[in-house]
Residue frames as qw, qx, qy, qz and C-alpha x, y, z in Angstrom:
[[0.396, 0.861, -0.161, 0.276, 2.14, -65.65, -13.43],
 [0.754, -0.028, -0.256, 0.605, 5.93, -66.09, -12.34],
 [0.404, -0.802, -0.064, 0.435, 7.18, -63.39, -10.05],
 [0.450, -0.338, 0.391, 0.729, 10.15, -62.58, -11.77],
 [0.210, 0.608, 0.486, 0.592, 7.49, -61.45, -14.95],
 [0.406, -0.791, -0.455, -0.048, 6.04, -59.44, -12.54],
 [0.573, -0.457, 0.023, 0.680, 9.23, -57.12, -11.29],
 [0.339, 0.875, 0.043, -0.342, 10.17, -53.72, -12.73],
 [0.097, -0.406, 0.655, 0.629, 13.24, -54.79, -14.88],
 [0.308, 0.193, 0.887, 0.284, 11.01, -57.51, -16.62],
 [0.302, 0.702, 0.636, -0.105, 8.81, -54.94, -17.22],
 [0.223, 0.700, 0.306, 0.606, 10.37, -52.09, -18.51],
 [0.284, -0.900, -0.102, -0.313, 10.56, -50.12, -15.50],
 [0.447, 0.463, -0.381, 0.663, 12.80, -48.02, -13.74],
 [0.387, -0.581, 0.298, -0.651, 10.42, -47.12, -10.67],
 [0.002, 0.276, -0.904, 0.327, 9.77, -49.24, -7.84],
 [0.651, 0.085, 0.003, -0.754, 5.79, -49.44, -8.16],
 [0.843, 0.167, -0.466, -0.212, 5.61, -53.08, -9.68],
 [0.522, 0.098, -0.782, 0.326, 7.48, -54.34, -6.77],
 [0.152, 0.055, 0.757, -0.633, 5.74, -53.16, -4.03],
 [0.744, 0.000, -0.203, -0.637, 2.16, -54.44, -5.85],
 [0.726, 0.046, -0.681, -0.085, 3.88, -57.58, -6.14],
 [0.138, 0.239, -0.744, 0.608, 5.12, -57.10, -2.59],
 [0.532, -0.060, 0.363, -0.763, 1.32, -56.64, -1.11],
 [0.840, 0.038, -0.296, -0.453, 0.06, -59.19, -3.22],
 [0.582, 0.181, -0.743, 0.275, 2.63, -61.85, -2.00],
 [0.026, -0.178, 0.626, -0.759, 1.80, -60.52, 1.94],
 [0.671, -0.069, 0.073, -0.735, -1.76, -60.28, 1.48],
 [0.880, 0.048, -0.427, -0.202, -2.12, -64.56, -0.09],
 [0.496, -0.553, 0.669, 0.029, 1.15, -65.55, 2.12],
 [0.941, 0.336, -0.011, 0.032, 2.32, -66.91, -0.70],
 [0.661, -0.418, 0.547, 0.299, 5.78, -68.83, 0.48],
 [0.780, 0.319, 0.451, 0.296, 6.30, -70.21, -2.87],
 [0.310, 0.898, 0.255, 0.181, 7.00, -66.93, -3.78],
 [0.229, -0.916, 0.324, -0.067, 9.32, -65.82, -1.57],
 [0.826, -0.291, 0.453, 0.168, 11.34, -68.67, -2.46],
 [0.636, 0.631, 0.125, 0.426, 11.49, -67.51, -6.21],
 [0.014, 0.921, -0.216, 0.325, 12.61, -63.87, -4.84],
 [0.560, -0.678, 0.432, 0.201, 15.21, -65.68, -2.45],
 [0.798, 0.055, 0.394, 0.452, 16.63, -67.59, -5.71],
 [0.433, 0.772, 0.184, 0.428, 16.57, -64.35, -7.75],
 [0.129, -0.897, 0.423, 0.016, 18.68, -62.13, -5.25],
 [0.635, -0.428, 0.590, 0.257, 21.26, -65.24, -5.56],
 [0.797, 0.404, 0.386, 0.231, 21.49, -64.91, -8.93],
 [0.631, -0.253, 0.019, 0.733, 23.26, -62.24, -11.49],
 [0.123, 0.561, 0.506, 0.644, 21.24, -60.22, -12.78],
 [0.137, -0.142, -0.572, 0.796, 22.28, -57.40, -10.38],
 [0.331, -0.248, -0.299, -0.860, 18.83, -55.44, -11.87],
 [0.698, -0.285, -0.533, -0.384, 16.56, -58.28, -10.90],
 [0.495, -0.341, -0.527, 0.601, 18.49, -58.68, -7.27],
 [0.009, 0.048, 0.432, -0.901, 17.85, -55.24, -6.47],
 [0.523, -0.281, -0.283, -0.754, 14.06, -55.59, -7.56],
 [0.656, -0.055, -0.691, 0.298, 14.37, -59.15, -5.77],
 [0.312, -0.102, -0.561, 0.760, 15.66, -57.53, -2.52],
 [0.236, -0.247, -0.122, -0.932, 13.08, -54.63, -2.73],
 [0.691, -0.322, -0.343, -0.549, 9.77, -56.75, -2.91],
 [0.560, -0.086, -0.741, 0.360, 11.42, -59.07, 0.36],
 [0.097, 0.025, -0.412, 0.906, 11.84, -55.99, 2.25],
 [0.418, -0.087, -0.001, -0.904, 8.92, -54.50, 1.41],
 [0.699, -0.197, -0.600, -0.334, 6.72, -57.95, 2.14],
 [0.579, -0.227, -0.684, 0.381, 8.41, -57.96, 5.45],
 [0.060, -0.140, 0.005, -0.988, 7.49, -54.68, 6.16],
 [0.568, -0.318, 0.076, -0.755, 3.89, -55.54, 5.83],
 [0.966, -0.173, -0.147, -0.120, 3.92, -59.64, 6.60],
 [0.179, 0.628, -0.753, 0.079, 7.56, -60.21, 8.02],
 [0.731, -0.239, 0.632, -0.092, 6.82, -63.79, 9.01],
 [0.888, 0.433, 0.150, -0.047, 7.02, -64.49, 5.73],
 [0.636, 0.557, -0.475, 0.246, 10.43, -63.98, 5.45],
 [0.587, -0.640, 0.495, -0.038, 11.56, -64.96, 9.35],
 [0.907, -0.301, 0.281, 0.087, 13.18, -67.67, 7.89],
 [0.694, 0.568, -0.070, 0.437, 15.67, -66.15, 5.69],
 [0.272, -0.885, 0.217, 0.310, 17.89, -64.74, 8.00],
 [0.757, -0.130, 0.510, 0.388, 20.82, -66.95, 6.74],
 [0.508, 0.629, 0.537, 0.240, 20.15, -65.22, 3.59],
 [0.011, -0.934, 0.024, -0.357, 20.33, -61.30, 4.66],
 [0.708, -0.609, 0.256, 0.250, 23.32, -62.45, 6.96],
 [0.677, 0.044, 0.421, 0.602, 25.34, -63.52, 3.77],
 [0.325, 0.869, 0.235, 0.291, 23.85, -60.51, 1.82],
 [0.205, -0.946, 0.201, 0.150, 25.43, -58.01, 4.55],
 [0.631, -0.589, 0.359, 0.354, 28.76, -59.62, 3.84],
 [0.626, 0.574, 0.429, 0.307, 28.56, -58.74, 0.11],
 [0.038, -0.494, 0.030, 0.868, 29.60, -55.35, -1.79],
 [0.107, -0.525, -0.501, -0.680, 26.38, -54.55, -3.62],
 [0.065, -0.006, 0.228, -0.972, 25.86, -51.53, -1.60],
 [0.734, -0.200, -0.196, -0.619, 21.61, -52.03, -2.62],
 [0.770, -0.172, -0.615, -0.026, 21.70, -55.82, -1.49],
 [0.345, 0.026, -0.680, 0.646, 23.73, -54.72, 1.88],
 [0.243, -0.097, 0.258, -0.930, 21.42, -51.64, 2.91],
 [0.508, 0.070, -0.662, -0.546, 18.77, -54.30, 1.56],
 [0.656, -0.135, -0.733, 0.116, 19.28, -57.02, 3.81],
 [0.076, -0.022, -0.662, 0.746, 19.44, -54.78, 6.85],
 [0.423, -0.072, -0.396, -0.812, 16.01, -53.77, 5.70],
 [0.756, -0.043, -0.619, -0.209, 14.98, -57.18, 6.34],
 [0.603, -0.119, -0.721, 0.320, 16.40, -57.72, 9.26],
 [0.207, -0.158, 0.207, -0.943, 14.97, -54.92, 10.76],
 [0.841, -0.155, -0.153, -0.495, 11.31, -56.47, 9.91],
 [0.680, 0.062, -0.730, 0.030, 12.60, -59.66, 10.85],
 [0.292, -0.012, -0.736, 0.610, 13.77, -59.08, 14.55],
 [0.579, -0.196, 0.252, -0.750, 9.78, -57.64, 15.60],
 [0.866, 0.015, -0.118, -0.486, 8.95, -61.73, 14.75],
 [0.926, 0.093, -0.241, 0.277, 12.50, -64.00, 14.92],
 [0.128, -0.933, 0.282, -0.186, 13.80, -61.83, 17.26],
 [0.884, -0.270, 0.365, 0.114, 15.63, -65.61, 18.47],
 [0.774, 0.510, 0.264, 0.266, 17.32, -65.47, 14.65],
 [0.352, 0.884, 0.012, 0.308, 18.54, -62.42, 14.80],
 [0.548, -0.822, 0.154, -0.024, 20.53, -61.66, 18.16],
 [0.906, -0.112, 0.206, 0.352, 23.44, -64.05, 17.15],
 [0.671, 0.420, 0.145, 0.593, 24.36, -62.04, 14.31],
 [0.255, -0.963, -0.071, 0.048, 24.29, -58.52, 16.10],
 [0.274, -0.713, 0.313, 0.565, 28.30, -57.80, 15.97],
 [0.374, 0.261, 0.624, 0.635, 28.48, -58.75, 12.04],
 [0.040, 0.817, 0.549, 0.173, 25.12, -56.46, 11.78],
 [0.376, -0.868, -0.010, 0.325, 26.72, -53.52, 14.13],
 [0.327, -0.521, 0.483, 0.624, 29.95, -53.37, 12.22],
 [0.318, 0.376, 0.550, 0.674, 28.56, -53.32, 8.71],
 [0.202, -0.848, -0.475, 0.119, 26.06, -50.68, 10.29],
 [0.489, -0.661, 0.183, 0.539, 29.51, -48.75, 11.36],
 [0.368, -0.270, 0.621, 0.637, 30.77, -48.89, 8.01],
 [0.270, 0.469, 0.721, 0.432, 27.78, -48.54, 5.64],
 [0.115, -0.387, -0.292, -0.867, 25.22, -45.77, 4.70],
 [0.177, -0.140, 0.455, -0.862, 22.90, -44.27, 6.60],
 [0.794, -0.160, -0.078, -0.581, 20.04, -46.23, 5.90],
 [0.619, 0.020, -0.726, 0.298, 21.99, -49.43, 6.98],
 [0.377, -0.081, -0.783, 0.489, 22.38, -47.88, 10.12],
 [0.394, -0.161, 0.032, -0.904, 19.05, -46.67, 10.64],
 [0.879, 0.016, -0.342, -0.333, 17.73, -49.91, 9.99],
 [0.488, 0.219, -0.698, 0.476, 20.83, -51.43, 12.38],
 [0.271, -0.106, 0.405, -0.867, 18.99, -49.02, 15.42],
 [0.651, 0.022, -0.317, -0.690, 15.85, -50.58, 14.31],
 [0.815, -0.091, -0.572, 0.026, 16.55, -53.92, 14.93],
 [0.411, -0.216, -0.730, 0.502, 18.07, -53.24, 18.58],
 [0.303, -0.182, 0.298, -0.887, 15.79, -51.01, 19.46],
 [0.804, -0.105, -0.384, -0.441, 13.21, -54.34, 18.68],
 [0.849, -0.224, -0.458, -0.140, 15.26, -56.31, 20.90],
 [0.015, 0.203, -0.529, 0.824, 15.53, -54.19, 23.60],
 [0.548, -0.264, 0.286, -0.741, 12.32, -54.89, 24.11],
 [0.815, 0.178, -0.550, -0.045, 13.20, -58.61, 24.84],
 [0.424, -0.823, 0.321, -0.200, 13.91, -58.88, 28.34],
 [0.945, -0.159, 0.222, 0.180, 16.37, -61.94, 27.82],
 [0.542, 0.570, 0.244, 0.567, 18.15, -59.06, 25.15],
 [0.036, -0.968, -0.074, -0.236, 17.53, -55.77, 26.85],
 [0.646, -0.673, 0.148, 0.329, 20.89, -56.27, 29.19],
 [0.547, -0.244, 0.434, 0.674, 23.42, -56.51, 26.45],
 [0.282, 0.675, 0.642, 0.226, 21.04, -54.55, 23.79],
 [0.080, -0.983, -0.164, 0.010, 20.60, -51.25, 25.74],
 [0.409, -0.688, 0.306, 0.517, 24.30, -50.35, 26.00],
 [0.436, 0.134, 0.625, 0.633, 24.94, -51.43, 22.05],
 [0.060, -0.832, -0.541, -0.106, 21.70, -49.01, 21.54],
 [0.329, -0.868, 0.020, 0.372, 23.80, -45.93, 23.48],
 [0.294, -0.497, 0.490, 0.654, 26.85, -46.36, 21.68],
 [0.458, 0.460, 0.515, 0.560, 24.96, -46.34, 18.43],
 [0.091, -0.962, -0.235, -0.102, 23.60, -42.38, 19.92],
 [0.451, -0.770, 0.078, 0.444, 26.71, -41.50, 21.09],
 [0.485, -0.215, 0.522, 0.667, 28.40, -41.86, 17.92],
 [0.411, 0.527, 0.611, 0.424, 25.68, -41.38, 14.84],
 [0.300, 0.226, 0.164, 0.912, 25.52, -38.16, 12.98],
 [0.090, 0.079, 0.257, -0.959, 23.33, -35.43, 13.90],
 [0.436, 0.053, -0.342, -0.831, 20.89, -35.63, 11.94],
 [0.517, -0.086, -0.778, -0.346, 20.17, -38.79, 13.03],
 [0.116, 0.166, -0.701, 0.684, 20.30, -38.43, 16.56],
 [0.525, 0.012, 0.164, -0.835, 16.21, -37.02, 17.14],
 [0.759, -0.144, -0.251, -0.583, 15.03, -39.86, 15.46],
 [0.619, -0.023, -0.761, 0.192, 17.08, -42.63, 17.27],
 [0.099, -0.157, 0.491, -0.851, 16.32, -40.69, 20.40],
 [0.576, -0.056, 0.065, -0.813, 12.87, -40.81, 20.09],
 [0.752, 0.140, -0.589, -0.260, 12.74, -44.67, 19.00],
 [0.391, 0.222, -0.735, 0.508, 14.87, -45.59, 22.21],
 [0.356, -0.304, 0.280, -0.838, 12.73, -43.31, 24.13],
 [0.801, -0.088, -0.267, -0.529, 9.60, -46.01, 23.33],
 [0.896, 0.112, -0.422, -0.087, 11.77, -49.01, 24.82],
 [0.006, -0.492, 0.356, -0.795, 13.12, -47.63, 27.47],
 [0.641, -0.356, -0.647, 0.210, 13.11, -49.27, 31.11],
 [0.553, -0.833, -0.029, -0.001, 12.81, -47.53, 34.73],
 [0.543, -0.630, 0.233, 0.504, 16.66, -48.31, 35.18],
 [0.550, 0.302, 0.433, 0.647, 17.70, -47.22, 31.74],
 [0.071, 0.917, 0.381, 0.097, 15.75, -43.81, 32.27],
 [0.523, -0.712, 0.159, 0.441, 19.57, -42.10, 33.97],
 [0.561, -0.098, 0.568, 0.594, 21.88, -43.41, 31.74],
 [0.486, 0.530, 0.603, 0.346, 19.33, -42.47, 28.86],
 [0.126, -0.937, -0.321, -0.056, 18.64, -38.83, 29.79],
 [0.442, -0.665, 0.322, 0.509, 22.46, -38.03, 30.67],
 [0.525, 0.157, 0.731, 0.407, 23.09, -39.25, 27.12],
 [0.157, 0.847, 0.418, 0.288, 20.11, -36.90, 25.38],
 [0.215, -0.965, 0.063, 0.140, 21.55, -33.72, 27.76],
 [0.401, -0.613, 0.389, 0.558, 25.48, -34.17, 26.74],
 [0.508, 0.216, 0.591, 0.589, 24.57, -34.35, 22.89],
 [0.040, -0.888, -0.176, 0.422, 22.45, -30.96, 23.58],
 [0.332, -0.712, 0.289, 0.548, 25.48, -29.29, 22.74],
 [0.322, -0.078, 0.846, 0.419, 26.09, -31.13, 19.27],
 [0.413, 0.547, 0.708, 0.170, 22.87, -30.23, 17.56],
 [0.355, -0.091, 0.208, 0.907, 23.02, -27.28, 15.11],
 [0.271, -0.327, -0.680, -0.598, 19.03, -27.13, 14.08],
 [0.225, -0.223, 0.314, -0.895, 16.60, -25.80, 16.15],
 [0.855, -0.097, -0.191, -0.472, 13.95, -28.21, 15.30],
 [0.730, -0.030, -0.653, 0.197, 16.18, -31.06, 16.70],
 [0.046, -0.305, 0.567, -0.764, 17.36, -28.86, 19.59],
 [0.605, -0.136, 0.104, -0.778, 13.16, -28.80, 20.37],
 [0.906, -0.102, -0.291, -0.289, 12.63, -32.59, 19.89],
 [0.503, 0.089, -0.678, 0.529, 15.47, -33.69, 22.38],
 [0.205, -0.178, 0.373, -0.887, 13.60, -30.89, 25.01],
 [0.629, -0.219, 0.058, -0.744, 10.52, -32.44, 24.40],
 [0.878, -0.158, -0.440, 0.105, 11.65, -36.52, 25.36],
 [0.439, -0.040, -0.678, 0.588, 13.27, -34.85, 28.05],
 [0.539, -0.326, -0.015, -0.776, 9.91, -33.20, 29.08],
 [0.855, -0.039, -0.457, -0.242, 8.35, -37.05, 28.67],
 [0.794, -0.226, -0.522, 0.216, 11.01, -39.04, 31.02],
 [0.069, 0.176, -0.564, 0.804, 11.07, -36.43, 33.82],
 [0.631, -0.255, -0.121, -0.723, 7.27, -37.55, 34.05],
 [0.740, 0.156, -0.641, -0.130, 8.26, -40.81, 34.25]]
């Protein structure tokens, strides 16, 4: 059966269910061949079938991301698109991508960062994501960890607890200052008790440290 039968436009559907079956089923076999149909269907025009397309990538790299390491080239050109789904899409991807092609990704890091800046909030969740993966790259972590701050110093509240906490995990001995000055002068900036409490309790963690 052809992939593209197998998606939720071709079927009739509006949820997302039929793509992530197809997504497991494609991760579980490693079936390449497959992920070559889904790379020709996001380049096509059927914006429906690109966002189902993009969906079942993500969501295969998610659980197998070698199967897509070799599309960066692909989710590089996506970001530089306006289909809002295909952009937030492709960071997706390159999120999973940089725990396995972490070599693939690094180049593109100011194209990634500034659509990050400019997009939605899952973009730049999924922007954090990927340097918080290659911070833990020690040939990365020098020019990483400071791009990694100035995404905390700037992102909205709300987002702040969980990029804290992610950073926390990746986090070096000499990065432990810098980080912790950072977590205490945004203190001030949270409005929500429950965040207030999860910033107290990673600065519990790296005063153990």
């Amino acid at each position: 059966m052809s992939v593209i039968s197998q998606l939720a436009t071709s079927l009739g559907r509006r949820d997302e269910v039929p793509n992530q079956i197809l997504a497991k089923s494609i991760a579980d076999s490693n079936n390449q061949a497959a992920i070559t149909e889904l790379v020709a269907i996001v380049k096509g025009k059927d914006k429906n079938l690109q966002s189902d397309a993009i969906k079942t990538l993500y969501e295969v790299g998610y659980l197998n991301p070698s199967l897509i390491a070799g599309e960066v080239d692909l989710f590089i050109a996506l970001l530089k698109g306006k289909n809002n789904r295909l952009v937030w899409g492709a960071m997706t991807a390159l999120d999973d991508i940089a725990s396995v092609n972490p070599t693939g990704v690094y180049p593109h890091l100011p194209l990634i960062l500034s659509v990050a800046d400019a997009g939605s909030v899952i973009t730049r969740d999924h922007a954090v994501g990927i340097l918080v993966k290659l911070c833990l790259i020690e040939k990365y972590r020098d020019t990483c960890f400071p791009l990694l701050m100035e995404q905390m110093q700037k992102c909205p509240t709300n987002q702040f607890p969980s990029y804290a906490e992610k950073a926390a995990a990746v986090i070096v001995a000499s990065q432990k200052a810098e980080f912790t000055e950072l977590l205490k002068a945004r203190l001030s900036d949270l409005p929500k008790e429950s965040q207030l409490k999860r910033i107290a309790s990673l600065l519990k963690k790296l005063n153990k440290i």
